[in-house]
C-alpha positions as CSV (number, residue, x, y, z in Angstrom):
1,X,18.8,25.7,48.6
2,X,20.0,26.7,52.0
3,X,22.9,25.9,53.8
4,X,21.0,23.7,56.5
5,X,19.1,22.0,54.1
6,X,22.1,21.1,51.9
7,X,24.5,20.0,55.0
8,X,20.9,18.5,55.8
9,X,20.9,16.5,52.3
10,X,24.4,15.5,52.2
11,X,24.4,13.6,55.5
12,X,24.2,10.0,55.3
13,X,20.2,8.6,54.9
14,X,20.3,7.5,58.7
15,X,21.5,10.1,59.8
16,X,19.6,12.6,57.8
17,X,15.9,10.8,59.3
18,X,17.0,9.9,62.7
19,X,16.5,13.6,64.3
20,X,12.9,14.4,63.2
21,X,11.6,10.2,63.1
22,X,12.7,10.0,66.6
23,X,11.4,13.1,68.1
24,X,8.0,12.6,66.1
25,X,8.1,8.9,67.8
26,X,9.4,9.5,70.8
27,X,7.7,12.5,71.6
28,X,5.2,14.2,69.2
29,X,4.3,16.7,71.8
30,X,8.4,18.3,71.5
31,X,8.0,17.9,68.3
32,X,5.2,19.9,67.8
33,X,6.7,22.8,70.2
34,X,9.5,23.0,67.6
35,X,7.3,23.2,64.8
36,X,5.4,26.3,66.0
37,X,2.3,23.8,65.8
38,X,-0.9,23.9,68.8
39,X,-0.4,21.2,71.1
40,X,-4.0,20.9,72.4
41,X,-5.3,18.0,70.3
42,X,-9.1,20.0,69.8
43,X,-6.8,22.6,67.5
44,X,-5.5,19.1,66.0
45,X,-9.0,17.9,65.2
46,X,-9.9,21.6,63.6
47,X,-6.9,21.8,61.8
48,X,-5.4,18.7,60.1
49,X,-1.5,18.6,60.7
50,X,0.7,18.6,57.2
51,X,2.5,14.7,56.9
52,X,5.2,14.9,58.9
53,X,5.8,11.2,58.8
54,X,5.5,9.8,54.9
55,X,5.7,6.2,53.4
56,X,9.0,6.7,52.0
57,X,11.9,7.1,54.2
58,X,13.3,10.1,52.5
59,X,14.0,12.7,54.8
60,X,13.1,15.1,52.1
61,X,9.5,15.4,52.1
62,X,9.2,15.6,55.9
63,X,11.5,19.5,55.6
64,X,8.9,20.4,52.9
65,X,6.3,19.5,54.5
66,X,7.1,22.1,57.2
67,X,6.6,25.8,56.6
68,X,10.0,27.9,56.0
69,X,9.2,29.8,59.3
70,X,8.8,26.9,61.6
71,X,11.5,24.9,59.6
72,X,13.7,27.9,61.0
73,X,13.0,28.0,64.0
74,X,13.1,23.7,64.6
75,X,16.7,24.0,63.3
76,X,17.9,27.1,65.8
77,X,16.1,25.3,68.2
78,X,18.0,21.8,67.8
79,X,21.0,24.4,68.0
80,X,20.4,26.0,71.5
81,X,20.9,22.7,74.0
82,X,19.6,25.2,77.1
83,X,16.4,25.5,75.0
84,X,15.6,22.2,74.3
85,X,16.5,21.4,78.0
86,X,13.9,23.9,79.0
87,X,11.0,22.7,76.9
88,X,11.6,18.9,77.9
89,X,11.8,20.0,81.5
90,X,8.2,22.2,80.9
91,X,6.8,19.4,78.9
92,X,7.5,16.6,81.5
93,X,5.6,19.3,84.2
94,X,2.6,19.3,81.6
95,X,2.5,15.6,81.7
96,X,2.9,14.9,85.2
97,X,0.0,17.6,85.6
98,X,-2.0,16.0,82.8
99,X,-1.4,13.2,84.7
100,X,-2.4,14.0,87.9
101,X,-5.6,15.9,86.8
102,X,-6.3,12.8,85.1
103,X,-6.5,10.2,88.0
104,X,-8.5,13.2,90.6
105,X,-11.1,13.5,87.4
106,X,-11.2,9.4,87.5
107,X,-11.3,9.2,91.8
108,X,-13.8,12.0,91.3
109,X,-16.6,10.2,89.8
110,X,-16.4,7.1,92.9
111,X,-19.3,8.3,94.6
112,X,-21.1,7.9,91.6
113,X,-19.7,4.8,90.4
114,X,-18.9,3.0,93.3
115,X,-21.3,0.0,93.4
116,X,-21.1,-0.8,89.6
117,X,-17.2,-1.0,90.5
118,X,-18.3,-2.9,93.4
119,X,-19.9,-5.6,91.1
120,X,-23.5,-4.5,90.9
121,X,-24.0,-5.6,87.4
122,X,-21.1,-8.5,87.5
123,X,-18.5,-5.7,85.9
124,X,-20.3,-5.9,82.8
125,X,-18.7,-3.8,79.7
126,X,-15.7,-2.9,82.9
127,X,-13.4,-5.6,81.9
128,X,-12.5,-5.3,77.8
129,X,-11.2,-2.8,77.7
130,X,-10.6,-2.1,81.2
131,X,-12.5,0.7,82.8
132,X,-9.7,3.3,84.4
133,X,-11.6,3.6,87.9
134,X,-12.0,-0.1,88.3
135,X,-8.4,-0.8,87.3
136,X,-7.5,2.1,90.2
137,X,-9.5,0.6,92.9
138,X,-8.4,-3.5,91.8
139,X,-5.0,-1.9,92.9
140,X,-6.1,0.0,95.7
141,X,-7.3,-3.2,97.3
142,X,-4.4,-5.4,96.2
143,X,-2.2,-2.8,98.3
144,X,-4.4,-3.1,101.0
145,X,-3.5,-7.0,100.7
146,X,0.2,-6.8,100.0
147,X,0.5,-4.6,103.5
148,X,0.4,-7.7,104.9
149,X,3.3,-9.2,103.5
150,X,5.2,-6.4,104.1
151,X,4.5,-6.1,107.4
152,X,4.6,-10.0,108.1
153,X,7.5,-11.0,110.6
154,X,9.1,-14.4,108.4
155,X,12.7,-14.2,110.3
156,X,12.8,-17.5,112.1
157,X,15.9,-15.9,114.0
158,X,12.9,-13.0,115.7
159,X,11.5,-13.5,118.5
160,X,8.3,-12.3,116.8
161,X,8.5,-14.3,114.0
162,X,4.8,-14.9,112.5
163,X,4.2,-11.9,114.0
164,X,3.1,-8.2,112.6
165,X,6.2,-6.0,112.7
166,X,3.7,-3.2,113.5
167,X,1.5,-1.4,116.1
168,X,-1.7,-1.6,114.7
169,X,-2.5,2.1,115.6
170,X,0.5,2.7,113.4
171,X,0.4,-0.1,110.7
172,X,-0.1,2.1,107.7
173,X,2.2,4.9,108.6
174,X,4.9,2.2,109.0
175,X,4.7,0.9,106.0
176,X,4.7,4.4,104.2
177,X,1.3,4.1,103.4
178,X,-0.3,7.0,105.5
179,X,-2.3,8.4,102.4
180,X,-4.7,5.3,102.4
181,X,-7.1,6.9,104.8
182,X,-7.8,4.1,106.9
183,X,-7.7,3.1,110.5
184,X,-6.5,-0.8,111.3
185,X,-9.3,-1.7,113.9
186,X,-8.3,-5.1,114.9
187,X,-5.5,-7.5,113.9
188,X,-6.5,-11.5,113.2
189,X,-4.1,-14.1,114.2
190,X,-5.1,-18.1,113.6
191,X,-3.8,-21.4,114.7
192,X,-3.9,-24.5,112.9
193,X,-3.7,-28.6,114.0
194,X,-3.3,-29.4,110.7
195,X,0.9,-29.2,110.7
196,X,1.6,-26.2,107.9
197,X,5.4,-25.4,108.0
198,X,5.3,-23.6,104.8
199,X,2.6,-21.2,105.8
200,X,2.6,-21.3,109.7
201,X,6.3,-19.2,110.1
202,X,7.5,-20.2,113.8
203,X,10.5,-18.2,115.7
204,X,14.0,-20.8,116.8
205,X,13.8,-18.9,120.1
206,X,11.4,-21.2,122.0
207,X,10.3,-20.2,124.7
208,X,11.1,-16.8,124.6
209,X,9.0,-16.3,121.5
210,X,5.6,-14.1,121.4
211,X,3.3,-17.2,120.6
212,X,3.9,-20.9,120.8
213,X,0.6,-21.6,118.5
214,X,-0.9,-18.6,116.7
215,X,0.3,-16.8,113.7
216,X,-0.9,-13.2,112.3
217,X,-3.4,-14.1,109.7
218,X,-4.5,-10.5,108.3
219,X,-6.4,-6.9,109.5
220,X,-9.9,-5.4,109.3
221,X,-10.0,-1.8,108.6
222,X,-12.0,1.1,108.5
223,X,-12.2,4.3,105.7
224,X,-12.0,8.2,108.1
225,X,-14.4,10.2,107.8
226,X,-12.1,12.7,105.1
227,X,-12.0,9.2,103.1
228,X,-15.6,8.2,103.2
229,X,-16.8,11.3,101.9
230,X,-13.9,10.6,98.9
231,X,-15.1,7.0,98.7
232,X,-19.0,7.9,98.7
233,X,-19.9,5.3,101.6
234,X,-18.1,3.9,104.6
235,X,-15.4,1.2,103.7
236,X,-14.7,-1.6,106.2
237,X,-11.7,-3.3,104.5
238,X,-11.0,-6.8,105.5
239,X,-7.3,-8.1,103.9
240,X,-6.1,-11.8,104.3
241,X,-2.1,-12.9,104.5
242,X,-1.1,-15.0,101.9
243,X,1.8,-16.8,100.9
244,X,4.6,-15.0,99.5
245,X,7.1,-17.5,97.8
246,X,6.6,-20.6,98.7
247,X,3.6,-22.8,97.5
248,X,3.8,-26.0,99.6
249,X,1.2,-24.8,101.2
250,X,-1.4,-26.4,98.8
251,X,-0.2,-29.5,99.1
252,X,-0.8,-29.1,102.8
253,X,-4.2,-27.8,103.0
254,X,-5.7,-29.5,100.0
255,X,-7.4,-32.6,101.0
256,X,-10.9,-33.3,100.9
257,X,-14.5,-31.3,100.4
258,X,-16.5,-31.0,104.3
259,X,-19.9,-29.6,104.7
260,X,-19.5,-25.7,105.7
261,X,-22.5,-26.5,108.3
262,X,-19.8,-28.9,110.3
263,X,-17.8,-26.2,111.4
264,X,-20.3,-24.0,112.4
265,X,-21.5,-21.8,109.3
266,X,-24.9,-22.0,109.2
267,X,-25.9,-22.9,106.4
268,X,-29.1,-24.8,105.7
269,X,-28.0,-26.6,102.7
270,X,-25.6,-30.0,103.8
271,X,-24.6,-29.8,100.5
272,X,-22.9,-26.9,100.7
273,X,-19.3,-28.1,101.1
274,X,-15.5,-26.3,100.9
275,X,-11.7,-27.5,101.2
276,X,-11.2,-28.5,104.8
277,X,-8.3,-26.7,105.6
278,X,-9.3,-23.9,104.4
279,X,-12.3,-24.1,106.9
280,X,-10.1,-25.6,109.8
281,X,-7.8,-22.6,109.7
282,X,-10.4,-20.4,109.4
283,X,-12.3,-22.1,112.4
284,X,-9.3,-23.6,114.7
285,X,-8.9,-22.1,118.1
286,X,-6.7,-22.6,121.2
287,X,-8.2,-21.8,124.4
288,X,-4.2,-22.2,125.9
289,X,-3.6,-18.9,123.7
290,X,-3.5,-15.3,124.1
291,X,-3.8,-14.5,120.9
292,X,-6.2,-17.9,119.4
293,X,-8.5,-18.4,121.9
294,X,-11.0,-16.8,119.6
295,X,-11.1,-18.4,116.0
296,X,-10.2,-16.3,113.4
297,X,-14.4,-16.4,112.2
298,X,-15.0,-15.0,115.5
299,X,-12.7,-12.0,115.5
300,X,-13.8,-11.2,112.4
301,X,-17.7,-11.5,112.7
302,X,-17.8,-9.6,116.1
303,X,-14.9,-7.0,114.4
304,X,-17.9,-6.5,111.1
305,X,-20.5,-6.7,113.8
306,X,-19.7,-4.1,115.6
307,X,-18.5,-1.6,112.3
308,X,-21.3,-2.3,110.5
309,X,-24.1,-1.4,113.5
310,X,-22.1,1.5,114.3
311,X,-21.5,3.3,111.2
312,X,-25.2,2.2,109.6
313,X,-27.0,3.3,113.0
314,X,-25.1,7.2,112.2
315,X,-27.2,6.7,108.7
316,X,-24.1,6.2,106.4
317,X,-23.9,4.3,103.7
318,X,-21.7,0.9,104.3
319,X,-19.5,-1.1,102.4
320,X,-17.4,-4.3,103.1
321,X,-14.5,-5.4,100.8
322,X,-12.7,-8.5,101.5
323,X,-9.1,-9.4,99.9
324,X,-6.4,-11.5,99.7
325,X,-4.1,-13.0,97.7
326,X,-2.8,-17.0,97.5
327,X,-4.0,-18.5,100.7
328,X,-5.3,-15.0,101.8
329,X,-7.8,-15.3,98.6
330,X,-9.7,-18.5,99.8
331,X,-9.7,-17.0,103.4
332,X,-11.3,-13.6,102.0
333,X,-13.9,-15.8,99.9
334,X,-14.8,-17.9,103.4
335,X,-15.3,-15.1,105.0
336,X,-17.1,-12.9,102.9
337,X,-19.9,-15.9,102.3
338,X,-20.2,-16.6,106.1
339,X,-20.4,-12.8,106.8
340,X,-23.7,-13.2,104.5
341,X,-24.9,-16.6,106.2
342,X,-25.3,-15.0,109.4
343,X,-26.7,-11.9,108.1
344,X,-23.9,-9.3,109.0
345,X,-24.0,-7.5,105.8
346,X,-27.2,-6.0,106.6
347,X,-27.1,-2.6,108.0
348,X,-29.9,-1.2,111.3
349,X,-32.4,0.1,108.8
350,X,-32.6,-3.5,107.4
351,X,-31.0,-2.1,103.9
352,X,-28.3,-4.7,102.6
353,X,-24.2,-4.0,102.6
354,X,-22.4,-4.4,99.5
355,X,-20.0,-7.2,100.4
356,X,-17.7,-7.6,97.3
357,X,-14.7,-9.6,97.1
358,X,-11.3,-8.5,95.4
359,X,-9.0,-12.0,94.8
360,X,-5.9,-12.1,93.8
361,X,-4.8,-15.4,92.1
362,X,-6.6,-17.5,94.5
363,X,-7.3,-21.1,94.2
364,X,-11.1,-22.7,94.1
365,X,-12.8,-22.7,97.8
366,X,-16.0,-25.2,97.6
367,X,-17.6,-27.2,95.2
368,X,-20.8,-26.2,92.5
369,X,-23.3,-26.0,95.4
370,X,-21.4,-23.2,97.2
371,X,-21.1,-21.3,94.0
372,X,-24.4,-21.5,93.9
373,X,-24.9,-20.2,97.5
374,X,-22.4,-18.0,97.7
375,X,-23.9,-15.8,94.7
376,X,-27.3,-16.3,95.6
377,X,-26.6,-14.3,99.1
378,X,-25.5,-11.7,97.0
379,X,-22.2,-11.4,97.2
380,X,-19.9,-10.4,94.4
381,X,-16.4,-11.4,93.6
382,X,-13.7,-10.4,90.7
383,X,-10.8,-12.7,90.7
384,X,-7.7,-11.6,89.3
385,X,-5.2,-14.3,87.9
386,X,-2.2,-14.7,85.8
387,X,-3.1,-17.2,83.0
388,X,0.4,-19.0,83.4
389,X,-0.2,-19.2,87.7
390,X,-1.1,-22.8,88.7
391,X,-2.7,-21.6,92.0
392,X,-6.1,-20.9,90.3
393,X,-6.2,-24.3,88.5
394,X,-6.3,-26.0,91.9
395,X,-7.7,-28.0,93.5
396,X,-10.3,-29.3,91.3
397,X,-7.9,-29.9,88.1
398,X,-9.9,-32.7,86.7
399,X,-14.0,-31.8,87.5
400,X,-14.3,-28.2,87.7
401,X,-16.0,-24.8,86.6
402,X,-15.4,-25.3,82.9
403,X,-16.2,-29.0,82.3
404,X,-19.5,-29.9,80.5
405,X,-22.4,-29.1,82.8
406,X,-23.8,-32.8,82.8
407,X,-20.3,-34.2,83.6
408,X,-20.5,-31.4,86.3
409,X,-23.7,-33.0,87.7
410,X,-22.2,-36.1,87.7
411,X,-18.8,-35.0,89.4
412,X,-20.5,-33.5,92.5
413,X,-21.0,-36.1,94.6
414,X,-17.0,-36.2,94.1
415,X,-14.4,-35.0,97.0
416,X,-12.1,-33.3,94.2
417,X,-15.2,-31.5,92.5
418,X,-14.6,-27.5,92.7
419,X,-15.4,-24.7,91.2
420,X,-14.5,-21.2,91.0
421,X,-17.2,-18.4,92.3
422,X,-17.4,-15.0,90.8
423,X,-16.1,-13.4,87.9
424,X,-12.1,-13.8,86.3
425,X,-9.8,-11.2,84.8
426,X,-7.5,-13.3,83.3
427,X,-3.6,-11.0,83.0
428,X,-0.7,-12.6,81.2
429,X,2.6,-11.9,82.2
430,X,4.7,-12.4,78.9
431,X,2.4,-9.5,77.8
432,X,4.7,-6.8,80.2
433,X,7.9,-5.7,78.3
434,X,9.6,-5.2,81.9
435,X,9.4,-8.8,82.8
436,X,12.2,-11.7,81.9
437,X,11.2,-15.3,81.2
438,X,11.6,-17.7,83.8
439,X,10.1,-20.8,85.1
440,X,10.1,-20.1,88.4
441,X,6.4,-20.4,89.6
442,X,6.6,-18.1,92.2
443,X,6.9,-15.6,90.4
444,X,4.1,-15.7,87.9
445,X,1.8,-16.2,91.3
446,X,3.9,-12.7,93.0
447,X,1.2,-10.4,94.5
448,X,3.2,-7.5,93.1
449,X,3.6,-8.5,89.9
450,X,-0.6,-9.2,89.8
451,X,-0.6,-5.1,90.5
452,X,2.1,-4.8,87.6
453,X,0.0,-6.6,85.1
454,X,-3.3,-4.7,86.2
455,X,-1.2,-1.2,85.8
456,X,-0.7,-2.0,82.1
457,X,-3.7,-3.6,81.0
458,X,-6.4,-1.9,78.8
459,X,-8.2,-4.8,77.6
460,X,-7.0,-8.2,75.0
461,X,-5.3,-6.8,71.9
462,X,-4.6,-3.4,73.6
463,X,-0.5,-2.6,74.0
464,X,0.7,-2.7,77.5
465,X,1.1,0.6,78.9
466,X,1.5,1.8,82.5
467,X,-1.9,4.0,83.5
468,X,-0.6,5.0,86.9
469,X,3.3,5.3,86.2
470,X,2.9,2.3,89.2
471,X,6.9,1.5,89.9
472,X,8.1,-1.2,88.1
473,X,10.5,-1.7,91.0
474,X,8.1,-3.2,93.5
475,X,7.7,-6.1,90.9
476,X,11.4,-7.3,92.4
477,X,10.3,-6.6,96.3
478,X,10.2,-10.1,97.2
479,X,10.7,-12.3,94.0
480,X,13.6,-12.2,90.8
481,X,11.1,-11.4,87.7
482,X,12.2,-8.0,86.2
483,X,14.7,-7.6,83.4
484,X,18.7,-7.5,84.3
485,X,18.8,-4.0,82.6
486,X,16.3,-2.3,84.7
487,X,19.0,-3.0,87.6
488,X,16.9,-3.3,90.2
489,X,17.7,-6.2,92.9
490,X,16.1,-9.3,93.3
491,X,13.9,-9.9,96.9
492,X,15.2,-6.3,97.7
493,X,13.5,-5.8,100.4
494,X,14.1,-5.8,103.9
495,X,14.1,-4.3,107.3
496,X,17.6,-2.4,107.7
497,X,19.6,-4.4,109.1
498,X,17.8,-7.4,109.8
499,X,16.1,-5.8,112.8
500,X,19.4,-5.3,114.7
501,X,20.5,-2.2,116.7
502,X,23.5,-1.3,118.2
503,X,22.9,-0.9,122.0
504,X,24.6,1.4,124.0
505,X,27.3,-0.9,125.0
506,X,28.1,-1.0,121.5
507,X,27.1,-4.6,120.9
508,X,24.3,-5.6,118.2
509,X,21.3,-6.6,119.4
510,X,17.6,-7.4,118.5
511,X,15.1,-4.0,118.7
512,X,12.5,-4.3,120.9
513,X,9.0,-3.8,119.9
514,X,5.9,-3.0,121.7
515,X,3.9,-5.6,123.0
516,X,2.1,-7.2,120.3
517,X,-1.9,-6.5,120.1
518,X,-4.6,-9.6,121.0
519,X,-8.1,-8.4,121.2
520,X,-10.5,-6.1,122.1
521,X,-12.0,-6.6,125.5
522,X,-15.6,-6.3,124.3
523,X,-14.9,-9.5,121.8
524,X,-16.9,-11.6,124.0
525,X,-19.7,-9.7,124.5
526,X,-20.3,-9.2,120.8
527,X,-19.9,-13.2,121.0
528,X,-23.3,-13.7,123.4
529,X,-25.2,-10.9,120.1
530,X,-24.2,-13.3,117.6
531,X,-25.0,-16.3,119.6
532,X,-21.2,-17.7,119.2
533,X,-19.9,-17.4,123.0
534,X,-19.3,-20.3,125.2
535,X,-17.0,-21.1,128.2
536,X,-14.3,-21.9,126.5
537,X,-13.8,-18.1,126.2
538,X,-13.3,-17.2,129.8
């Protein structure tokens, strides 16, 4: 016996199995290096690897297993600390290289792919387990909705509070987010007369404030030319504001089912109804206001309008994805059914626009017969939801999508008779070993913690592992749901201080900011096309 080995065997039994059980646990591929071994798992599958991990815990067997050679060289190895700090510095370049060339051999295939991940066959076979392009893009678009949190002016002490804090020619790069490869197009701003002081954020600065009446509602967006060729098609990207914290706001809106033909849509079908707040804010307009003199419908349908006939007419191919989360969900659903009703998803050559709808834990919109309608036009929706999120049970608790169909028949002529459109991926929050337990709601219905979930979610039964490396950290951006010992800050983040600069007589004042956008001058005339303009707009 050597002298390593007998040191080795005298050692006490946990301290004799820890090196080798930890390294082969921890990280097989260091493991391997020190063994002499191949790393490239087709040599693995050619040549079966001796047990280096037996039933019993004795240490023994796993030294014997090993030849002499490579038993040598792991223990000189452990020995030289600058080696082993070499290898784990050259192996974590091999992963993050694996890594990388993973996710471009996954963005690769979108051209190919795009419309089955666009809903094309209901995400059939996508879902369990959970297909690595769809779970990139359910992210990509729930980014696209976050933005508008992030860039959302909530400081009632602004004088552009419910405001965006950006330039829209500059949204994107403001928030960091430059690599997108989209261009902002229009900003949407709504008002309300239905009184909603826990969505509706209004400035204490009266009159000096940017808006007495409207609030910034969301942004429609367009893919660049560098990104359409990436994306396979032309991606007009339409992303709703939400709520953040606060969930008031249903009891606000949530009142009674209306006909979507009586307030405007038109549909031909009287039994077609939704929640009327969600079609009043949607619909509301100030003729007294800058910024809501249009309706929030009409900026959007002349905004789609106008994309759609321009990038069709150059022969591309044409996509429109709606999202949002909370609030911002049942505004992307409105919207993406009425951009159907009056026939906007249809390109010059007559050939039809995939309109698809990414939702993030939204509540029900309508009732059964705008399910109906709203699938029969085509359009396809995936809502994400946490399982323990009450948002998605409401409204509708009692007669909904999952009761009995002939108590569903029954239930329809009802005012509190919902149901949910589209197809559900249902995440579950106690499944991520980064998040605490709590009871606060708002943080089970957090937008970032949705993209958390979908990050490390390969299908029911499958462990929760990180695909992307996505940062845990953003899960703590505006709510208190990570783990103490990840010591990252609760509602962390915010604009440096508070928006205040020092001026140059050294007293602290608000920043400026460029005058805030309102809409194209053209809005009107793409009115009169869609047959939607009337005096009230001069």
């Amino acid at each position: 016996m050597t002298d390593h080995a007998r040191l080795y065997k005298e050692r006490p039994a946990h301290a004799r199995r820890s090196p080798y059980l930890l390294m082969a646990i921890a990280c097989p591929k260091l493991l391997l290096r020190f063994l002499g071994l191949p790393r490239s798992l087709p040599s693995l599958d050619r040549q079966p690897l001796p047990c280096l991990l037996p039933a019993r815990s004795s240490p023994i067997p796993v030294l014997r297993a090993v030849p002499r050679t490579a038993k040598a060289r792991t223990l000189s190895a452990v020995k030289d600390d600058q080696s082993l700090s070499s290898i784990i510095t050259e192996l974590e370049q091999e992963q993050e290289e694996d890594e990388t060339a993973a996710g471009e051999d996954v963005t690769r295939r979108l051209p190919e792919r795009w419309r089955e991940i666009h809903g094309r066959d209901d995400w059939a076979g996508l879902l369990d387990p959970m297909d690595p392009l769809l779970r990139s893009e359910l992210i990509r678009y729930g980014e696209f909705a976050q933005a508008c949190y992030d860039s959302f002016d909530y400081d009632p002490f602004s004088r552009c509070c419910g405001s965006c804090k950006y330039n829209r020619r500059r949204f994107f790069s403001s928030l960091g987010m430059e690599g997108t490869g989209y261009e902002v197009t229009r900003y949407l701003y709504a008002t309300s007369n239905i009184n909603l002081p826990n969505f509706f954020t209004k400035s204490r600065a009266g009159a000096k404030i940017w808006s007495q009446r409207a609030n910034w509602m969301g942004y429609v967006a367009v893919s660049d030319d560098e990104t359409t060729a990436r994306l396979g098609r032309r991606d007009i990207v339409v992303a709703w504001r939400g709520t953040v914290t606060r969930l008031e706001w249903i009891a606000d809106l949530m009142d009674f089912l209306r006909p979507v033909s009586s307030v405007g849509i038109p549909c031909p079908d009287p039994s077609v109804k939704v929640e009327s707040g969600f079609a009043e804010l949607y619909t509301d307009k100030d003729p007294t206001c800058r910024f809501c003199k249009y309706s929030a419908r009409e900026q959007l349908l002349t905004e789609v309008r106008k994309l759609v006939e321009l990038h069709s007419k150059a022969g591309e191919e044409v996509s429109i994805s709606v999202t949002g989360h909370s609030l911002g969900s049942a505004l992307a659903m409105l919207s993406a059914y009425d951009i159907a009703e009056m026939g906007l998803n249809v390109g010059e050559g007559g050939d039809r626009v995939a309109t698809t709808v990414f939702s993030f834990s939204g509540p029900r919109v309508g009732n059964g017969h705008f399910k109906e309608r709203f699938e029969g036009l085509g359009i396809k929706a995936i809502r994400v939801v946490n399982v323990h999120d009450t948002v998605p049970k409401v409204p509708g608790i009692l007669f909904n999508e999952r009761v009995p169909a002939f108590l569903r028949r029954l239930a329809e002529a009802l005012p509190w008779s919902y149901s949910h459109v589209g197809v559900e991926l249902p995440l579950d929050h106690r499944r991520s070993p980064f998040l605490k337990e709590t009871v606060d709601p708002s943080c089970f219905h957090n937008l970032e913690a949705h993209l958390h979930l979908l990050d490390g979610f390969h299908g029911k039964g499958h462990r929760f592992v990180l695909a992307s490396g996505r940062d845990p950290a953003l899960v703590n951006k505006a709510c208190d749901f990570l783990k103490e010992h990840h010591m990252v800050p609760p509602f962390w983040r915010q604009d440096e201080n508070k928006g205040m600069t020092r001026a140059h007589d050294g007293r602290w004042v608000q920043s400026d900011r460029q005058e805030v956008d309102d809409h194209p001058e053209d809005t009107h005339h793409h009115l009169r096309r869609l047959g939607l303009a009337n005096d009230d707009h001069h």
